[in-house]
C-alpha positions as CSV (number, residue, x, y, z in Angstrom):
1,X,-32.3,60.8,10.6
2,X,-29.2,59.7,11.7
3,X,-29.4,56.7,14.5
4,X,-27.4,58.6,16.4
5,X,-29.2,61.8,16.6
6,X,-32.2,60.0,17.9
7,X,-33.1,60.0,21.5
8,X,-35.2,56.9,22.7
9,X,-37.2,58.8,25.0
10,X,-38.4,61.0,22.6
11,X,-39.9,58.7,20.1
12,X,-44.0,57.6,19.5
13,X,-44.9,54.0,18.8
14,X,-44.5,54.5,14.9
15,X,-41.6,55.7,15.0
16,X,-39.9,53.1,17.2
17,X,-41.7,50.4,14.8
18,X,-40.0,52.1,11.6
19,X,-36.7,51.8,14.2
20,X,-36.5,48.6,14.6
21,X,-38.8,46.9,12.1
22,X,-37.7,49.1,8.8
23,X,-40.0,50.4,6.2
24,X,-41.5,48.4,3.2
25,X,-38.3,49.2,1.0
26,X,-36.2,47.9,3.4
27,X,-37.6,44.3,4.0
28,X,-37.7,41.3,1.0
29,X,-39.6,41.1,-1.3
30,X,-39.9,37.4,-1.7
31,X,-37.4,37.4,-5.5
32,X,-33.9,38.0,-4.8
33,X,-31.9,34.9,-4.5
34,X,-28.6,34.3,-2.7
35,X,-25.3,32.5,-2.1
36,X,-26.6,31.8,1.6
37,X,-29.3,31.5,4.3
38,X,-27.5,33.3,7.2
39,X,-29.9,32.1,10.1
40,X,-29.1,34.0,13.7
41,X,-29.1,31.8,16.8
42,X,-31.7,31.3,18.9
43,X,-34.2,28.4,20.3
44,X,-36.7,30.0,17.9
45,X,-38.5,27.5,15.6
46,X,-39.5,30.0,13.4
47,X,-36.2,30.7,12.6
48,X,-35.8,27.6,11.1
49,X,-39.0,27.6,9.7
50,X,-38.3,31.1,7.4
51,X,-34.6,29.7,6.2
52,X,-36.7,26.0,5.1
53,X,-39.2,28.3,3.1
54,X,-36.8,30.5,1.6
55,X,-34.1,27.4,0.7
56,X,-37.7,25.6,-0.6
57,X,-38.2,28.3,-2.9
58,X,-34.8,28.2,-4.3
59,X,-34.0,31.4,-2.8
60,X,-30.4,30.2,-1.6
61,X,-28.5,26.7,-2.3
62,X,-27.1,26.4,1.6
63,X,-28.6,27.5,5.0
64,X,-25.8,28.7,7.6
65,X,-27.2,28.2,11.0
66,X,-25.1,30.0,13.8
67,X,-25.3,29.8,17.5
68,X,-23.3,28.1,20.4
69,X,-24.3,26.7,23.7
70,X,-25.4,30.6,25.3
71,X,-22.5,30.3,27.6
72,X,-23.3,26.8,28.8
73,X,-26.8,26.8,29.1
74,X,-27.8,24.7,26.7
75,X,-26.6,21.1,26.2
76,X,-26.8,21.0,22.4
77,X,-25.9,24.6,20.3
78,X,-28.4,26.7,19.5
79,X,-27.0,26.1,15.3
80,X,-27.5,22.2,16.0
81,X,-31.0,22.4,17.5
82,X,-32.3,24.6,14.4
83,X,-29.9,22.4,11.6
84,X,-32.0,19.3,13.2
85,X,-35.5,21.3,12.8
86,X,-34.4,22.2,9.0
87,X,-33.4,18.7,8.2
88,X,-36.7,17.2,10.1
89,X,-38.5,19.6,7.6
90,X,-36.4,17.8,4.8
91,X,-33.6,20.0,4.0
92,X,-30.8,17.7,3.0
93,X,-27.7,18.0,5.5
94,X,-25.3,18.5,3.0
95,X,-26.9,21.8,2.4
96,X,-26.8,22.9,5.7
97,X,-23.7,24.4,7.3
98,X,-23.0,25.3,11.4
99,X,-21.4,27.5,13.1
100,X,-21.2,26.6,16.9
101,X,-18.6,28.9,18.6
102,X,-21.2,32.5,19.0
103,X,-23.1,33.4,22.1
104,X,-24.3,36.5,20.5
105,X,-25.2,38.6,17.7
106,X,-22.2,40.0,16.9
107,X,-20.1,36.7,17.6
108,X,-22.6,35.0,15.2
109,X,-21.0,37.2,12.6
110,X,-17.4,37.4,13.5
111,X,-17.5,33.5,13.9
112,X,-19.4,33.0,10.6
113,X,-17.0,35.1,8.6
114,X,-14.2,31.2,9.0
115,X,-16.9,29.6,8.2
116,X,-18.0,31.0,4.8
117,X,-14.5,31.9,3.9
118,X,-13.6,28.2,4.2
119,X,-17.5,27.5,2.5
120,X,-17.2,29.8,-0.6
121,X,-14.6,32.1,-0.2
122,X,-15.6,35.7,1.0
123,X,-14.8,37.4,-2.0
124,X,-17.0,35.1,-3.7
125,X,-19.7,36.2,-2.0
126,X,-22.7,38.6,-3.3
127,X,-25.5,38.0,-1.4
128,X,-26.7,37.0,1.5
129,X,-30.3,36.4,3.1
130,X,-30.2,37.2,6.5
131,X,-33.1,35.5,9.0
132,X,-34.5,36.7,12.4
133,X,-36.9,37.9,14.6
134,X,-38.6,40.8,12.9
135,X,-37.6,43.5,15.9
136,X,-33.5,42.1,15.7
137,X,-33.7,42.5,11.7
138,X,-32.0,46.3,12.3
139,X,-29.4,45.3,14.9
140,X,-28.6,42.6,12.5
141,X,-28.3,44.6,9.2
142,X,-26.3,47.1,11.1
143,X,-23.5,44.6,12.5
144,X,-23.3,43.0,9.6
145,X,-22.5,46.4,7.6
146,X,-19.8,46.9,10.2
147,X,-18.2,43.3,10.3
148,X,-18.5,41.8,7.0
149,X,-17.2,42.6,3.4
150,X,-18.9,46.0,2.1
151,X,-19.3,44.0,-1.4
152,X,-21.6,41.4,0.2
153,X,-25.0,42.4,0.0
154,X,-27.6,42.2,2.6
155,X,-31.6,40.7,2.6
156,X,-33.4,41.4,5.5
157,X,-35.8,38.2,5.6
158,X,-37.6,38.3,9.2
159,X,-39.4,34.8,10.4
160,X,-43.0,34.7,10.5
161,X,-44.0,34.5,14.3
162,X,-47.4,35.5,15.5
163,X,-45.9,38.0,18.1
164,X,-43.8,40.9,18.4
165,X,-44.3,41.5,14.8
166,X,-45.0,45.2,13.9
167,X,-48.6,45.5,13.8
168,X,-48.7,44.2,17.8
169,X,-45.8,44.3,19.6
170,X,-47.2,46.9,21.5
171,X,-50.1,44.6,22.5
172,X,-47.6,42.1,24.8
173,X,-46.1,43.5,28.0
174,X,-43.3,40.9,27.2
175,X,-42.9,42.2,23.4
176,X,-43.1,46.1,24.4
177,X,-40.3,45.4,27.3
178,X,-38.1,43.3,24.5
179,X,-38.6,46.3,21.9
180,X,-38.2,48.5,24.1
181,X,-34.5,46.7,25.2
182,X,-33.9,46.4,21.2
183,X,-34.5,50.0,20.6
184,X,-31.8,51.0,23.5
185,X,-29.5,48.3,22.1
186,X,-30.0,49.7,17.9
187,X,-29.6,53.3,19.5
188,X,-27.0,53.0,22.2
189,X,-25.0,50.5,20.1
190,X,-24.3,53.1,17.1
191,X,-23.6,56.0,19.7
192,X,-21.4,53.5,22.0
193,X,-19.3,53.0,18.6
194,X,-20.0,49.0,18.9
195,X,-21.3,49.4,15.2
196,X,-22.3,51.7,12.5
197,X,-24.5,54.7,12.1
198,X,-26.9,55.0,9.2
199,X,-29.8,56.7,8.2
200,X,-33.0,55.5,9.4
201,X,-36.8,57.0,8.3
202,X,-39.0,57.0,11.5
């Protein structure tokens, strides 16, 4: 089904879970390496923790940590505070690259794009591993499809948090009202034209 045929309020548990957190095909499978680590920003640890294990088992040479200062309300960027975690967990800082600029999702893409251009050179590129939350992974796969080079391909690599993962997100009130925002956002996003359609099994 098309993501923009779907109707939120229509949808069971399952099928907002295949939504958001794709099927088994879909996500990694632990033995495709890549040019990059592409981490998302956020104040997540686990972030961090996912883009050490994967640049640990030679999955990637660099780790690309994106993420600016959420429109003042942080003091130190959100790429900064998870570069400092990676190199605390021994990832030398030469293999580490920031982007600082991006407040969001899609600016951690359009603001990335400089910053591997100038890195590698965007035709260059053939791969890229691409690390979040397990419930952004879609949003992030689909914005990506929309703003980068159609040659580059995509890894979806969610972190490994305890919660909002998709055998209990439903079990949080916290996670079900976040899922619930993402779904709207994945669904309302592709019909709003803010990025592309694709086929989706749910």
């Amino acid at each position: 089904m098309l993501i923009s045929e779907i109707s939120i309020n229509t949808l069971n548990r399952e099928q907002i879970t295949n939504l958001l957190y794709g099927k088994n095909i879909e996500l990694d499978e632990g033995n495709i390496s890549g040019d990059c680590i592409f981490v998302f920003g956020g104040t997540y640890v686990e972030r961090t923790v996912k883009a050490v294990e994967l640049f640990n088992n030679g999955r990637a040479p660099y780790i690309l940590f994106t993420g600016g200062n959420k429109y003042g309300q942080h003091s130190v960027s959100e790429a900064v505070m998870l570069r400092n975690k990676a190199l605390e967990l021994g990832v030398p800082e030469d293999r580490t690259i920031i982007e600082t600029e991006s407040n969001n999702t899609l600016e951690n893409i359009i603001c990335s794009l400089l910053i591997l251009e100038r890195k590698f050179g965007l035709h260059k590129i053939k791969r890229l591993l691409l690390v979040s939350s397990s419930g952004h992974m879609r949003r992030c796969i689909l914005m990506c499809r929309t703003f980068m080079p159609p040659w580059i391909e995509l890894i979806w690599c969610s972190d490994n948090r305890s919660v909002g993962q998709r055998d209990n997100w439903w079990k949080d009130p916290e996670w079900e009202r976040r899922v619930m925002d993402e779904s709207f956002k994945v669904v309302n996003g592709v019909k709003e034209r803010y990025f592309i359609d694709a086929e989706v099994d749910i």
